[in-house]
PDBQT receptor file of N, H, CA, C and O in Angstrom, charges set to zero:
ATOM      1  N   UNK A   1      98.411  86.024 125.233  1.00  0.00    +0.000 N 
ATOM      2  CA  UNK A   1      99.794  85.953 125.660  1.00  0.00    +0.000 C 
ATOM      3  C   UNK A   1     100.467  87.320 125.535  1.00  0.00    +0.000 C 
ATOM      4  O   UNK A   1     101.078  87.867 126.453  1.00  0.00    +0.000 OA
ATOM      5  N   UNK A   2     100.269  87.886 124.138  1.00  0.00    +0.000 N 
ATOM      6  H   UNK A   2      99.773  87.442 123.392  1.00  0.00    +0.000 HD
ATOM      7  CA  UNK A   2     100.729  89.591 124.573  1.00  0.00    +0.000 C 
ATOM      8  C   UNK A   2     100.032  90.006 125.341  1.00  0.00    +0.000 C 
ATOM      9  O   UNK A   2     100.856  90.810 125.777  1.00  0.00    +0.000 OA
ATOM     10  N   UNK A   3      99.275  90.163 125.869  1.00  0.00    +0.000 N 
ATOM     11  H   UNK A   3      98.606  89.510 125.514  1.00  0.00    +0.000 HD
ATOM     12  CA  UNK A   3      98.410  90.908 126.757  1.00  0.00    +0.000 C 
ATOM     13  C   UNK A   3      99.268  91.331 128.129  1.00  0.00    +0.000 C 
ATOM     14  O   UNK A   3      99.476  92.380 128.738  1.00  0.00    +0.000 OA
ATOM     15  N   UNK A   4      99.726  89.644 128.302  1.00  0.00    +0.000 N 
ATOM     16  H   UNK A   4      99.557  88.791 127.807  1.00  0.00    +0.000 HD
ATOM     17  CA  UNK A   4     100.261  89.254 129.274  1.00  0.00    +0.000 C 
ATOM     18  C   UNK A   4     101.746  89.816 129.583  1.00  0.00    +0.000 C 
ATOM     19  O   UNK A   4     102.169  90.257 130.652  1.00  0.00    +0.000 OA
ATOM     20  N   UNK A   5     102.436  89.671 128.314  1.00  0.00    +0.000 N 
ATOM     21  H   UNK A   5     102.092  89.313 127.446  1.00  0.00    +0.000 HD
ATOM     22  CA  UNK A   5     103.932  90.334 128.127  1.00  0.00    +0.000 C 
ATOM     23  C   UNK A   5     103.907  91.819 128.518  1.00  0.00    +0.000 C 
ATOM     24  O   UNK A   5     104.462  92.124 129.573  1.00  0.00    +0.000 OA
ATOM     25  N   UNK A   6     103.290  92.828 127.738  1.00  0.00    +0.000 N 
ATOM     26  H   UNK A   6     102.839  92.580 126.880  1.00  0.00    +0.000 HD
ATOM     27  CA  UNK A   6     102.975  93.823 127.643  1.00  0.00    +0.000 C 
ATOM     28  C   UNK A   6     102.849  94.560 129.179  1.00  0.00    +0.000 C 
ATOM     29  O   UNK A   6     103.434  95.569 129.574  1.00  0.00    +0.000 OA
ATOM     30  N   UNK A   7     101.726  93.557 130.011  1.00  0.00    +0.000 N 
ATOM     31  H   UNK A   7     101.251  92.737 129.690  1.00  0.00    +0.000 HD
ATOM     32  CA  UNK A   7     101.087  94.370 131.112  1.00  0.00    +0.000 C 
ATOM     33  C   UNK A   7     101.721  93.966 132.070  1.00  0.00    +0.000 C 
ATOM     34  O   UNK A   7     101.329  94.377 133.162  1.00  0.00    +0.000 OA
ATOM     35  N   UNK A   8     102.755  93.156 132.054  1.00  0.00    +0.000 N 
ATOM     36  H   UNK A   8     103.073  92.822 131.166  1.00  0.00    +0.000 HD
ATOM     37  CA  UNK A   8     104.005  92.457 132.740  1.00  0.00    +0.000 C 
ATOM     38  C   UNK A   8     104.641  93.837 132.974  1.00  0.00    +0.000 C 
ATOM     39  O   UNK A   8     104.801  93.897 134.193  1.00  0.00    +0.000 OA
ATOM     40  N   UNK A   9     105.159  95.172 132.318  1.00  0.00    +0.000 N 
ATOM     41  H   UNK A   9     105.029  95.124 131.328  1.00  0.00    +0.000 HD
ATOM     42  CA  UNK A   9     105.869  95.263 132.411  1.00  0.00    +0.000 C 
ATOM     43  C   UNK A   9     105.290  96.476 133.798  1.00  0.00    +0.000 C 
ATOM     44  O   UNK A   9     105.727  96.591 134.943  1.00  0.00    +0.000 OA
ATOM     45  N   UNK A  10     104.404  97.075 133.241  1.00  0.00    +0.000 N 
ATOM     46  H   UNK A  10     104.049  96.982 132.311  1.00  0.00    +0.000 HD
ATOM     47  CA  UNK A  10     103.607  97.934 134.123  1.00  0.00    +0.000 C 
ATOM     48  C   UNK A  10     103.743  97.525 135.571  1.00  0.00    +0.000 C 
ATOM     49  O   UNK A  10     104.125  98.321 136.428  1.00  0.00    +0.000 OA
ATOM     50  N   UNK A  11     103.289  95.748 135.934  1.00  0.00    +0.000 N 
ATOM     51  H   UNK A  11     102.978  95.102 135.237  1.00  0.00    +0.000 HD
ATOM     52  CA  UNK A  11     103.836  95.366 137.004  1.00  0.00    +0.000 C 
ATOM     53  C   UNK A  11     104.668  95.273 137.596  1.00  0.00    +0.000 C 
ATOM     54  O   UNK A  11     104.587  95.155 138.819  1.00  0.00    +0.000 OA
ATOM     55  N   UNK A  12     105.672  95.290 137.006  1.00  0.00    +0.000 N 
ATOM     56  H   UNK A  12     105.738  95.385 136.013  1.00  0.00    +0.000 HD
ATOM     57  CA  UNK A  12     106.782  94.982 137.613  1.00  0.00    +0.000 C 
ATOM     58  C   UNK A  12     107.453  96.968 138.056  1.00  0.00    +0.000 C 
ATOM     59  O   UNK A  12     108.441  97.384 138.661  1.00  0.00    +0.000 OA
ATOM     60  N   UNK A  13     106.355  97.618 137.405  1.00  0.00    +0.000 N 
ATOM     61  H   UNK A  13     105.552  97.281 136.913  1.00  0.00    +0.000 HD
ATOM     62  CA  UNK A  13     107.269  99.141 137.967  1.00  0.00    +0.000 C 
ATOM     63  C   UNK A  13     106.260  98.948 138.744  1.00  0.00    +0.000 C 
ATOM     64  O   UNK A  13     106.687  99.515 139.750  1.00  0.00    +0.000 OA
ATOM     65  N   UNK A  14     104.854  98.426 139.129  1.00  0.00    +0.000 N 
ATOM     66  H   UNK A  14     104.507  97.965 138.313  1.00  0.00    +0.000 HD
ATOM     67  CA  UNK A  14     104.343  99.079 140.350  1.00  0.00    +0.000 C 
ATOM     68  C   UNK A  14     104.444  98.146 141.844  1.00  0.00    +0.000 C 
ATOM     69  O   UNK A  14     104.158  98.402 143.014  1.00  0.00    +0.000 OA
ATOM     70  N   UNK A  15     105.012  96.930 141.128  1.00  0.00    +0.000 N 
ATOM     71  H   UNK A  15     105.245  96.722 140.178  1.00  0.00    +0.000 HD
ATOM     72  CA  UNK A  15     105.378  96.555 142.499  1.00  0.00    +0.000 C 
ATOM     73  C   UNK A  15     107.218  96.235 142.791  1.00  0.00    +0.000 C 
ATOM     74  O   UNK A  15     107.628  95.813 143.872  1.00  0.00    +0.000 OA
ATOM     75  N   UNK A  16     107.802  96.427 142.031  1.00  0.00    +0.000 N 
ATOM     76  H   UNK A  16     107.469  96.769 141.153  1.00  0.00    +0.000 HD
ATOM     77  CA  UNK A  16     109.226  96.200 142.377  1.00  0.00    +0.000 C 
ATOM     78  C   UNK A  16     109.798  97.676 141.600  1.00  0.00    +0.000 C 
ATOM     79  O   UNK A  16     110.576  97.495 140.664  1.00  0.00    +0.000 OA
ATOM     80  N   UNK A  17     109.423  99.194 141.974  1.00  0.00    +0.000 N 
ATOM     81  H   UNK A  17     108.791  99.341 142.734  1.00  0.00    +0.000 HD
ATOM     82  CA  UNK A  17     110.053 100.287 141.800  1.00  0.00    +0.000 C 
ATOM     83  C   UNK A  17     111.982 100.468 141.762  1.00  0.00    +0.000 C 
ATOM     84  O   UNK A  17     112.872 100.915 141.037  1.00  0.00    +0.000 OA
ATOM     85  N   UNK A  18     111.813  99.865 142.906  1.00  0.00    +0.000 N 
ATOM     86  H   UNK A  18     111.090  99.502 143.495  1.00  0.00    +0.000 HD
ATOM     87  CA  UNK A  18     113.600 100.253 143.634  1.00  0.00    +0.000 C 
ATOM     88  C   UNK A  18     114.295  99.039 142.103  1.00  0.00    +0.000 C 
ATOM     89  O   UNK A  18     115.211  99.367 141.349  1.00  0.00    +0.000 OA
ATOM     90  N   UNK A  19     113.909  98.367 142.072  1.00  0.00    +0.000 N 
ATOM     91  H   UNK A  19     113.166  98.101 142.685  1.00  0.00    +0.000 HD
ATOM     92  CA  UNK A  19     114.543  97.102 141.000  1.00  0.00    +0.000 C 
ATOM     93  C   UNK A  19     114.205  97.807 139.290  1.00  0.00    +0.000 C 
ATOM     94  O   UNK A  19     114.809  97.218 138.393  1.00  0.00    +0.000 OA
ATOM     95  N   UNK A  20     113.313  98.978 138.857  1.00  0.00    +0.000 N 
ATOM     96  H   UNK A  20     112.823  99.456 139.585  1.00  0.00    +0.000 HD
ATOM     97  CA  UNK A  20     113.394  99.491 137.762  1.00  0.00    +0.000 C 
ATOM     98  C   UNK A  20     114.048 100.544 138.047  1.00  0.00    +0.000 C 
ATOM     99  O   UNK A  20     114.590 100.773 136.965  1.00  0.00    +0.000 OA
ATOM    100  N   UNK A  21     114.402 101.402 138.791  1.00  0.00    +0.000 N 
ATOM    101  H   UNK A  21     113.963 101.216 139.669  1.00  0.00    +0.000 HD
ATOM    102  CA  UNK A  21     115.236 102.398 139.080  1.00  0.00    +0.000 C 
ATOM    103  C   UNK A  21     116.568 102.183 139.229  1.00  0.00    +0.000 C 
ATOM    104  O   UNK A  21     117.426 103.059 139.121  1.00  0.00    +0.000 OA
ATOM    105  N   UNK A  22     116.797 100.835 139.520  1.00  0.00    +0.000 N 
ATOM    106  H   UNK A  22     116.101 100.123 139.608  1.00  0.00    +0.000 HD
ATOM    107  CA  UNK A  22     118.266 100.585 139.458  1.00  0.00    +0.000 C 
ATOM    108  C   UNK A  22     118.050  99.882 137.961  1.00  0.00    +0.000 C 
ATOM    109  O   UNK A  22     116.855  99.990 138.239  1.00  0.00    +0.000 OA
ATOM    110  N   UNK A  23     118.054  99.593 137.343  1.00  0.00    +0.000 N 
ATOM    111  H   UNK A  23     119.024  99.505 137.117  1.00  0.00    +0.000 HD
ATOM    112  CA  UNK A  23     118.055  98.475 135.554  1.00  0.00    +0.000 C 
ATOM    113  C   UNK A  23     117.861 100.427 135.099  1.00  0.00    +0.000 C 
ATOM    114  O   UNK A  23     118.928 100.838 134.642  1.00  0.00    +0.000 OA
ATOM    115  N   UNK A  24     117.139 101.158 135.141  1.00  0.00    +0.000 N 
ATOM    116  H   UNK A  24     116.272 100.824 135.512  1.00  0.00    +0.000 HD
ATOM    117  CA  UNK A  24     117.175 102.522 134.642  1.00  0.00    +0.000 C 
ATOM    118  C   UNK A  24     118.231 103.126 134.875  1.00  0.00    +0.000 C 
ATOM    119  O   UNK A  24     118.594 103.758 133.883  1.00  0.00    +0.000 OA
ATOM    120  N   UNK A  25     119.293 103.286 136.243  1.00  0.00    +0.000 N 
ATOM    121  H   UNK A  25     118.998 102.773 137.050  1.00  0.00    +0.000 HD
ATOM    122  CA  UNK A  25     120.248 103.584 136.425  1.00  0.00    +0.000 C 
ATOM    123  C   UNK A  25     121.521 103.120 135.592  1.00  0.00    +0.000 C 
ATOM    124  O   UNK A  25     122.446 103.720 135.044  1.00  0.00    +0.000 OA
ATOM    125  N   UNK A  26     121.110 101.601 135.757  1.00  0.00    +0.000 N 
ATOM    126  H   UNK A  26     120.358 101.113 136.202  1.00  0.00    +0.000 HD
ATOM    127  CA  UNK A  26     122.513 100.819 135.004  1.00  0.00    +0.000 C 
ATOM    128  C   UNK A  26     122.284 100.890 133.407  1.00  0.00    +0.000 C 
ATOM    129  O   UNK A  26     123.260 100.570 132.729  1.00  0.00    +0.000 OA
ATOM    130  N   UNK A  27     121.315 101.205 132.847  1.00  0.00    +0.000 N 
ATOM    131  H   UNK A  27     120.522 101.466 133.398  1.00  0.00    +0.000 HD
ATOM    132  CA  UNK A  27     120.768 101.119 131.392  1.00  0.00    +0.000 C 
ATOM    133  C   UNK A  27     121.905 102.717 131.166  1.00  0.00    +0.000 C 
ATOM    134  O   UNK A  27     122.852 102.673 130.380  1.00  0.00    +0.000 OA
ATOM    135  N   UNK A  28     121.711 103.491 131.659  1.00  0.00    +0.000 N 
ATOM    136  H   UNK A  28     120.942 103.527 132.298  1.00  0.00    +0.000 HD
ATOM    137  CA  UNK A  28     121.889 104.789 131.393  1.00  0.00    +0.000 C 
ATOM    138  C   UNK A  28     122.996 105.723 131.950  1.00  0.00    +0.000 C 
ATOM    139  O   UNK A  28     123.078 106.950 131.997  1.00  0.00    +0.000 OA
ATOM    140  N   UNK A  29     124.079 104.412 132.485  1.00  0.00    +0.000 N 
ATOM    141  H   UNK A  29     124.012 103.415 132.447  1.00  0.00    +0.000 HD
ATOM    142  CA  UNK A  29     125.387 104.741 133.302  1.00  0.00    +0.000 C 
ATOM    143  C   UNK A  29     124.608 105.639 134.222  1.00  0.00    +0.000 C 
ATOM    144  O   UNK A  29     125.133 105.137 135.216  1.00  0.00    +0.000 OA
ATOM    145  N   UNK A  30     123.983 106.338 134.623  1.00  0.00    +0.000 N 
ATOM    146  H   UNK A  30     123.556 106.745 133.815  1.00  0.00    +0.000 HD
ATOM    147  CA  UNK A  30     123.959 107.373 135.740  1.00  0.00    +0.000 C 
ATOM    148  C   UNK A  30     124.117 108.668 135.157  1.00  0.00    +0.000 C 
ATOM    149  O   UNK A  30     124.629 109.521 135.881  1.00  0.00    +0.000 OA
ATOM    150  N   UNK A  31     123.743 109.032 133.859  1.00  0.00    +0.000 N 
ATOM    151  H   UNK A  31     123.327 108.339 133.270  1.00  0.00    +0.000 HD
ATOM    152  CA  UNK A  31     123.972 110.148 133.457  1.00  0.00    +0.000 C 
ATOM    153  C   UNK A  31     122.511 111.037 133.382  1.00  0.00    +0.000 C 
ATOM    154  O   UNK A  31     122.346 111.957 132.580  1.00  0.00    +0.000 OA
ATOM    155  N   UNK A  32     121.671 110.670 134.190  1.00  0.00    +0.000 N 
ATOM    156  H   UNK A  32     121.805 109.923 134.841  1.00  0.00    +0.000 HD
ATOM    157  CA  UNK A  32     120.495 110.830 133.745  1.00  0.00    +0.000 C 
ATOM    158  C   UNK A  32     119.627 111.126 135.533  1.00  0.00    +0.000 C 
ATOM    159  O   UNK A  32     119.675 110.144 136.274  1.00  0.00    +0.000 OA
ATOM    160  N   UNK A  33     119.174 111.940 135.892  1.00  0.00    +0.000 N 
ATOM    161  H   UNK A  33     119.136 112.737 135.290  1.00  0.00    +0.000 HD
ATOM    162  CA  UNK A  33     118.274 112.481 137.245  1.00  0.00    +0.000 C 
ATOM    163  C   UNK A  33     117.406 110.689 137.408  1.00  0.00    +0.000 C 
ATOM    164  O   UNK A  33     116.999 109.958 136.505  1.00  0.00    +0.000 OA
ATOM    165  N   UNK A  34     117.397 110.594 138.087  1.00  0.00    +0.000 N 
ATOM    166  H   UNK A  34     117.727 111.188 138.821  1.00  0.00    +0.000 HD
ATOM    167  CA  UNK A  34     116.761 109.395 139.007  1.00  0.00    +0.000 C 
ATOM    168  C   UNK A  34     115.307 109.635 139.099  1.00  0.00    +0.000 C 
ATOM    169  O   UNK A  34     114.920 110.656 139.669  1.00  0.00    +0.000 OA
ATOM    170  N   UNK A  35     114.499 108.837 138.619  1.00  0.00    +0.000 N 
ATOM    171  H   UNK A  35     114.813 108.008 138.156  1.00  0.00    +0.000 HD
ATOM    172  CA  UNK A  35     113.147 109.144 139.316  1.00  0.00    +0.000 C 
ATOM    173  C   UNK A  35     112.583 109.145 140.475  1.00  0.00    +0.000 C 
ATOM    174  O   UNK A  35     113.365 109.211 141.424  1.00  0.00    +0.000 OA
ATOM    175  N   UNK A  36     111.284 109.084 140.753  1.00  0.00    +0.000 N 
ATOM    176  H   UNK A  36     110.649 109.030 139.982  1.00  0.00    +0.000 HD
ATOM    177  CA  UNK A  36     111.048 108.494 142.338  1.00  0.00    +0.000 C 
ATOM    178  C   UNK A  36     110.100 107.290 142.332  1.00  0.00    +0.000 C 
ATOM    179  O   UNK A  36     109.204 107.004 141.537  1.00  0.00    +0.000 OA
ATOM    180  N   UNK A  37     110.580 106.600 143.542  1.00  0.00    +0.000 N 
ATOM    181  H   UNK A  37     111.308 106.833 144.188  1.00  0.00    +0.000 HD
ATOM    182  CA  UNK A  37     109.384 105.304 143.401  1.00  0.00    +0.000 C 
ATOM    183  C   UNK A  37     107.834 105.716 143.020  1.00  0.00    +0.000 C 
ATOM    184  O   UNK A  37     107.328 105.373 141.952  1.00  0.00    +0.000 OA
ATOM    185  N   UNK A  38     107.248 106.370 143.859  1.00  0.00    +0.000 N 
ATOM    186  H   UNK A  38     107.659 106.649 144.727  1.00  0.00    +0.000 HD
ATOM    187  CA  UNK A  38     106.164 106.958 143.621  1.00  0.00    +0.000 C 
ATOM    188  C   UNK A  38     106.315 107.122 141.935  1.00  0.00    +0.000 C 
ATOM    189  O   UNK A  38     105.814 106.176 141.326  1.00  0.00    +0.000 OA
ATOM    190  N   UNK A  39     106.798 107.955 141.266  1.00  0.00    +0.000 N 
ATOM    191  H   UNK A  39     107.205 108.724 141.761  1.00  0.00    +0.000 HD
ATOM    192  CA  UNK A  39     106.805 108.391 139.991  1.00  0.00    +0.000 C 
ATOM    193  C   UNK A  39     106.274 106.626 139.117  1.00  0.00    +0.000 C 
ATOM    194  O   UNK A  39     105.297 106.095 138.590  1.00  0.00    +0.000 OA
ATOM    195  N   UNK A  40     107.602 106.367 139.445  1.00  0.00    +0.000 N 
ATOM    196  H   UNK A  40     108.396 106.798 139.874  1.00  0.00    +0.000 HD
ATOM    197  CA  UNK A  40     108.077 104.678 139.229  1.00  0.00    +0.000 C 
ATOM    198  C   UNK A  40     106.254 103.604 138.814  1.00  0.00    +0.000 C 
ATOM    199  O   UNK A  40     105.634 103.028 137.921  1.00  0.00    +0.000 OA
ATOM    200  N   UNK A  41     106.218 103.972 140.189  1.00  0.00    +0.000 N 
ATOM    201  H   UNK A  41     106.721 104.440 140.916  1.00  0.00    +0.000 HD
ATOM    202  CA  UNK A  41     104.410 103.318 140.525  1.00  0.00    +0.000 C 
ATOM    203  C   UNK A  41     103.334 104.070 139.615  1.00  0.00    +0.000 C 
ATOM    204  O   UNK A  41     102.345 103.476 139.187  1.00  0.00    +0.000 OA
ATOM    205  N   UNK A  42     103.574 105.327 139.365  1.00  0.00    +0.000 N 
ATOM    206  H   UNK A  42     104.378 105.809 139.712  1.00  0.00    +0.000 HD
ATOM    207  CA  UNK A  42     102.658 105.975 139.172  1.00  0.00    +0.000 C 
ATOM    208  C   UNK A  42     102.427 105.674 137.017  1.00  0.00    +0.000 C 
ATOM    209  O   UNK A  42     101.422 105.545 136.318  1.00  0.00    +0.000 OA
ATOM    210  N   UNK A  43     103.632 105.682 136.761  1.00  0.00    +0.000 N 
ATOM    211  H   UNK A  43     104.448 105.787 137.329  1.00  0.00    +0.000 HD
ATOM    212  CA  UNK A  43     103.918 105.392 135.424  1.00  0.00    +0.000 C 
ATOM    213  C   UNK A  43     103.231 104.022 134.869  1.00  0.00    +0.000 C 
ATOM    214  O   UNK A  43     102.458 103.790 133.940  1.00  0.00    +0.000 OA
ATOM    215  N   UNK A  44     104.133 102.878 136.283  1.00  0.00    +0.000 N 
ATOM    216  H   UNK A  44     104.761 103.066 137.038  1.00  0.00    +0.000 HD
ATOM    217  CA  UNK A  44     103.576 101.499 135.840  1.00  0.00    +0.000 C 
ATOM    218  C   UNK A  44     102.286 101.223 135.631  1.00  0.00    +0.000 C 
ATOM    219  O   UNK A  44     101.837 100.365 134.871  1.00  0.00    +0.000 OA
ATOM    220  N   UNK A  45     101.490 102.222 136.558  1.00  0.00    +0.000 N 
ATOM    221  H   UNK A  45     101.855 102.919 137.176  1.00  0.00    +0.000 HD
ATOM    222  CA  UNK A  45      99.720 101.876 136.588  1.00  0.00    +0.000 C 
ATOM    223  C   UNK A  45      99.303 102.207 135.544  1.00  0.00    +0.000 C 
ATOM    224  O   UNK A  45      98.809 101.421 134.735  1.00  0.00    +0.000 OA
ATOM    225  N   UNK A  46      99.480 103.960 135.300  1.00  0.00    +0.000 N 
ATOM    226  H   UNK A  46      99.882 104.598 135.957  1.00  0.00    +0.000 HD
ATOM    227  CA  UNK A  46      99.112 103.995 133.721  1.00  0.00    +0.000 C 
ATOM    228  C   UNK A  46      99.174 103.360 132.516  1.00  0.00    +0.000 C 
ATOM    229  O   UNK A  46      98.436 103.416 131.533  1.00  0.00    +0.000 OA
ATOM    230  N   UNK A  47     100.229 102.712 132.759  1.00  0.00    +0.000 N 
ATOM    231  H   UNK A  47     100.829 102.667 133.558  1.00  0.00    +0.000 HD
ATOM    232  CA  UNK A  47     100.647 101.572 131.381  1.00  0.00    +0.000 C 
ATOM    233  C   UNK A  47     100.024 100.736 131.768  1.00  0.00    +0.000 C 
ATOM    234  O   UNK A  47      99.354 100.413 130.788  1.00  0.00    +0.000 OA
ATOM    235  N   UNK A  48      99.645  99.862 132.894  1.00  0.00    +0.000 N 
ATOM    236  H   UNK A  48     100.190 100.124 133.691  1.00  0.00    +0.000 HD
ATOM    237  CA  UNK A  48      98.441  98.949 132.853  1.00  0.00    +0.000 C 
ATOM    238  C   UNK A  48      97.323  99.762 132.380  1.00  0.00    +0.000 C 
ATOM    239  O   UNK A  48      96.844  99.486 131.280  1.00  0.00    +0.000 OA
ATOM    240  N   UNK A  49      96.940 100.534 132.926  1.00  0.00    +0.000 N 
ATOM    241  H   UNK A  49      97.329 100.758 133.820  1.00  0.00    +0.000 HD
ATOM    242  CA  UNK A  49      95.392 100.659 132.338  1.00  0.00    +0.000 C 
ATOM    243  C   UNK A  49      95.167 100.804 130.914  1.00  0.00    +0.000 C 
ATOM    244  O   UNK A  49      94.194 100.282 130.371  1.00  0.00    +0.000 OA
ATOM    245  N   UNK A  50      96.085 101.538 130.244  1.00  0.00    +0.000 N 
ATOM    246  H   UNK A  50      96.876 101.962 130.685  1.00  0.00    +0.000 HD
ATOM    247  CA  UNK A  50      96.638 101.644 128.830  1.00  0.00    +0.000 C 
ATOM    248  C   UNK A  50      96.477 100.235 128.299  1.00  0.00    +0.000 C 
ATOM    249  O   UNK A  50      95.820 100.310 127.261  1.00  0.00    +0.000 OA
ATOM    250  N   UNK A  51      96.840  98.829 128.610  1.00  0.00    +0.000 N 
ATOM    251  H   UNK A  51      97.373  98.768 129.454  1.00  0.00    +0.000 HD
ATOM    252  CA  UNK A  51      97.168  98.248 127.932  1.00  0.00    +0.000 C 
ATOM    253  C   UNK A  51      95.337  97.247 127.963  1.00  0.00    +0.000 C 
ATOM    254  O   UNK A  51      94.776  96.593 127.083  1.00  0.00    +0.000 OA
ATOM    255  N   UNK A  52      94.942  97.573 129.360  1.00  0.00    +0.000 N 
ATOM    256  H   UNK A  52      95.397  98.104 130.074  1.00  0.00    +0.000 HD
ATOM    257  CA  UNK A  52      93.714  96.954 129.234  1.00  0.00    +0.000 C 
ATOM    258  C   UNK A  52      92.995  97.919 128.483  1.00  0.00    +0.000 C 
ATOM    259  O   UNK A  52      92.052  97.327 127.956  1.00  0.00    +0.000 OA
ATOM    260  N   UNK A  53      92.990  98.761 128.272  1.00  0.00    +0.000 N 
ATOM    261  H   UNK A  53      93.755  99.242 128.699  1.00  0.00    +0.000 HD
ATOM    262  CA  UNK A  53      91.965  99.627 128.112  1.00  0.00    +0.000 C 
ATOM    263  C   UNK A  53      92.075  99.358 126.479  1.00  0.00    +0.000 C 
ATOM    264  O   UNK A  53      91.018  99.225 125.863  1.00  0.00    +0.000 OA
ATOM    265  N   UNK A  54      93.591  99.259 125.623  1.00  0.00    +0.000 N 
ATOM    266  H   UNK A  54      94.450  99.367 126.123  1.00  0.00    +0.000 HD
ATOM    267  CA  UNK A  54      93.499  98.863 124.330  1.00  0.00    +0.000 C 
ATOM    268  C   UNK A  54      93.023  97.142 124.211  1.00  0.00    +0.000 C 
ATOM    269  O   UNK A  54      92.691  96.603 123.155  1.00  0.00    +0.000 OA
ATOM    270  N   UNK A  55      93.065  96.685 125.122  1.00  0.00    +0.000 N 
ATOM    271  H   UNK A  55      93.335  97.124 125.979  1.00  0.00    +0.000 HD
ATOM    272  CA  UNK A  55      92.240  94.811 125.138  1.00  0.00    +0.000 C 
ATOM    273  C   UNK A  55      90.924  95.431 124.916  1.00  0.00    +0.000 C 
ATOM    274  O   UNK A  55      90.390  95.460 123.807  1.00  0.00    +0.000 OA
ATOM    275  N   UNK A  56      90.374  95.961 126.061  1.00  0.00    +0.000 N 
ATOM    276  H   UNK A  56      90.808  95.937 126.962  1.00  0.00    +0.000 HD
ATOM    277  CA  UNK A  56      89.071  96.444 126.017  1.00  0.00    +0.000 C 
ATOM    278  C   UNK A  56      88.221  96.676 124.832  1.00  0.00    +0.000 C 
ATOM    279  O   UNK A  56      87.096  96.292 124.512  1.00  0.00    +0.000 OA
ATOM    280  N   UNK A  57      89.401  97.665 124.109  1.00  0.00    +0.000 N 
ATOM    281  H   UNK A  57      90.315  97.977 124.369  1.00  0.00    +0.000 HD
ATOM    282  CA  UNK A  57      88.330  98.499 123.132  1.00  0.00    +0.000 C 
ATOM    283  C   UNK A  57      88.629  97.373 121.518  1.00  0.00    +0.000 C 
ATOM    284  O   UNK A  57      88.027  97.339 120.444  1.00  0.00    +0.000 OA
ATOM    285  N   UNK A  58      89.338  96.908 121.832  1.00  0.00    +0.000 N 
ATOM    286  H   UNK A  58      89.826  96.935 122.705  1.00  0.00    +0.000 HD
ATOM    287  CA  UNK A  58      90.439  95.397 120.696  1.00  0.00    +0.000 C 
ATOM    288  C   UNK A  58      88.638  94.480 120.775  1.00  0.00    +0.000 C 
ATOM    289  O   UNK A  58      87.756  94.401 119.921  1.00  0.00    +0.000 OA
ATOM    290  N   UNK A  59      88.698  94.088 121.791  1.00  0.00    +0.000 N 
ATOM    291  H   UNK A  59      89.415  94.152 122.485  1.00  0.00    +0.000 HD
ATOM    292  CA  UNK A  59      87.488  92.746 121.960  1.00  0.00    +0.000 C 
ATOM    293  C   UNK A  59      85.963  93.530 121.630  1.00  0.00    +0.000 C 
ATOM    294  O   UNK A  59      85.093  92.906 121.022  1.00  0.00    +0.000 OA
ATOM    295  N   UNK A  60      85.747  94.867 122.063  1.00  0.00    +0.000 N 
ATOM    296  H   UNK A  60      86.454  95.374 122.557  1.00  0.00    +0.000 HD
ATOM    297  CA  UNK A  60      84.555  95.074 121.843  1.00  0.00    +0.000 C 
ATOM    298  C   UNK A  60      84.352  95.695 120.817  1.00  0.00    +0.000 C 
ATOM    299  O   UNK A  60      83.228  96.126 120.557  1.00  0.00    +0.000 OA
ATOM    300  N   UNK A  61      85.457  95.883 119.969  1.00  0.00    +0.000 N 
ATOM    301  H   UNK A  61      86.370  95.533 120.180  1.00  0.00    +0.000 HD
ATOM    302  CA  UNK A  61      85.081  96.096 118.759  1.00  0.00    +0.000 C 
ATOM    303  C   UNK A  61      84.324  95.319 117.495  1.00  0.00    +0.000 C 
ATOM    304  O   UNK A  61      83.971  94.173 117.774  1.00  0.00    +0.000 OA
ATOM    305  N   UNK A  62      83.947  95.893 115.798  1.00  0.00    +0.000 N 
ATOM    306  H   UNK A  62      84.234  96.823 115.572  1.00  0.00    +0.000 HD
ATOM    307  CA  UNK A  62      82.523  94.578 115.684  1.00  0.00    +0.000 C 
ATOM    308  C   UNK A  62      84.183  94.535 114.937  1.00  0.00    +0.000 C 
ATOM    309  O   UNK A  62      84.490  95.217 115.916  1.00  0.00    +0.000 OA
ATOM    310  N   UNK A  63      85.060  94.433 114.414  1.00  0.00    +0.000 N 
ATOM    311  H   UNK A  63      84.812  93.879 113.620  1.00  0.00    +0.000 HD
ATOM    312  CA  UNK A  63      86.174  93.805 113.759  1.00  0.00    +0.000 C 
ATOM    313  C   UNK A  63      86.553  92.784 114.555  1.00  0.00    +0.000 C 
ATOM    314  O   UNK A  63      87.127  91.871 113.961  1.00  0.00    +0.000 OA
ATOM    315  N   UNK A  64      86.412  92.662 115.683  1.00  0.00    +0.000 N 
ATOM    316  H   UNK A  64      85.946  93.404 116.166  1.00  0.00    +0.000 HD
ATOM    317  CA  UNK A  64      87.461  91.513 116.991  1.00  0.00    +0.000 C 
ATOM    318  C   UNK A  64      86.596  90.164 116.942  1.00  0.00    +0.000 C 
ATOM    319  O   UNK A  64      86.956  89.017 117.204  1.00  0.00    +0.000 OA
ATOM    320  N   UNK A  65      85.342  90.649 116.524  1.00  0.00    +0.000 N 
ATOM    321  H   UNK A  65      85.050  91.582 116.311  1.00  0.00    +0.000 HD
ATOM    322  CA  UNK A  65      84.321  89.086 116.846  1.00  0.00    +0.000 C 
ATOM    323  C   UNK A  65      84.428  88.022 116.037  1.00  0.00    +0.000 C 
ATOM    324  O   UNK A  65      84.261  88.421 114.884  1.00  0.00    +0.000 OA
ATOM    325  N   UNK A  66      84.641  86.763 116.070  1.00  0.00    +0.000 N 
ATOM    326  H   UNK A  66      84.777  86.439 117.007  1.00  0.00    +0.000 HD
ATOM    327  CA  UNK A  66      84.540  85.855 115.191  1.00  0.00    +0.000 C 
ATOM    328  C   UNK A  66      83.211  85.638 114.372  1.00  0.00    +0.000 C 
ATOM    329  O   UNK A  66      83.146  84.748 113.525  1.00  0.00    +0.000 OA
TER     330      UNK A  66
């Protein structure tokens, strides 16, 4: 279920950009340079792979096994 929370969020910058750029806008009154979608996308992916990549190395570790 964290897995799920976590890598939620990554999704939601790589497929709804324009909708984190505005919640980033309104978070931060507008005092702050705007990113770009691209950027937006480019961030969200990394944080997915980030988050599988810590599942990854979580499960194949010999501590994770029952």
């Amino acid at each position: 279920m964290g897995l799920v929370a976590f890598a939620s969020f990554g999704l939601w910058c790589v497929f709804f950009p324009g909708s984190v750029i505005r919640f980033y806008a309104w978070f931060h009154r507008g005092k702050v340079m705007l990113p770009k979608p691209i950027g937006v996308r480019l961030v969200g992916a990394l944080w997915v792979l980030l988050i599988v990549g810590v599942a990854w190395f979580n499960m194949t570790s010999k501590g994770a096994r029952p």
